[in-house]
Steps between C-alpha positions, in 0.01 A plus 500: 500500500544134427790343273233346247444602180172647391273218405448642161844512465544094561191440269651700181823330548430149477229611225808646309703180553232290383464695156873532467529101562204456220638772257846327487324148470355655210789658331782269543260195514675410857327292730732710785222741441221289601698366790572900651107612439365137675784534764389857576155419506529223710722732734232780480216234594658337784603865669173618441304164683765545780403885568178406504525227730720777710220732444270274641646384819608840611155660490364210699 
């Protein structure tokens, strides 16, 4: 059994970051909210390119 989180897992996560960033943008009218969704997404985009570039040049 590996050491990585189910993918699900991962996925929920960073969606839950990204509303709780948004939500708090919204209700304190913080751009610090903004900055932790865009930073998560950012972080969620680049991990999934590079396990797919992993994914890719393993099955080869």
């Amino acid at each position: 059994m590996s050491g990585v989180p189910p993918r699900g897992a991962v996925r929920h996560s960073a969606l839950a970051l990204i509303l709780i960033g948004f939500a708090w943008h919204l209700w304190r009218g913080s751009p610090a909210g903004l900055v932790l969704a865009a930073t998560v997404l950012a972080a969620h985009g680049v991990a999934a390119a590079l396990g797919y570039w992993w994914l890719r040049r393993r099955l080869r």
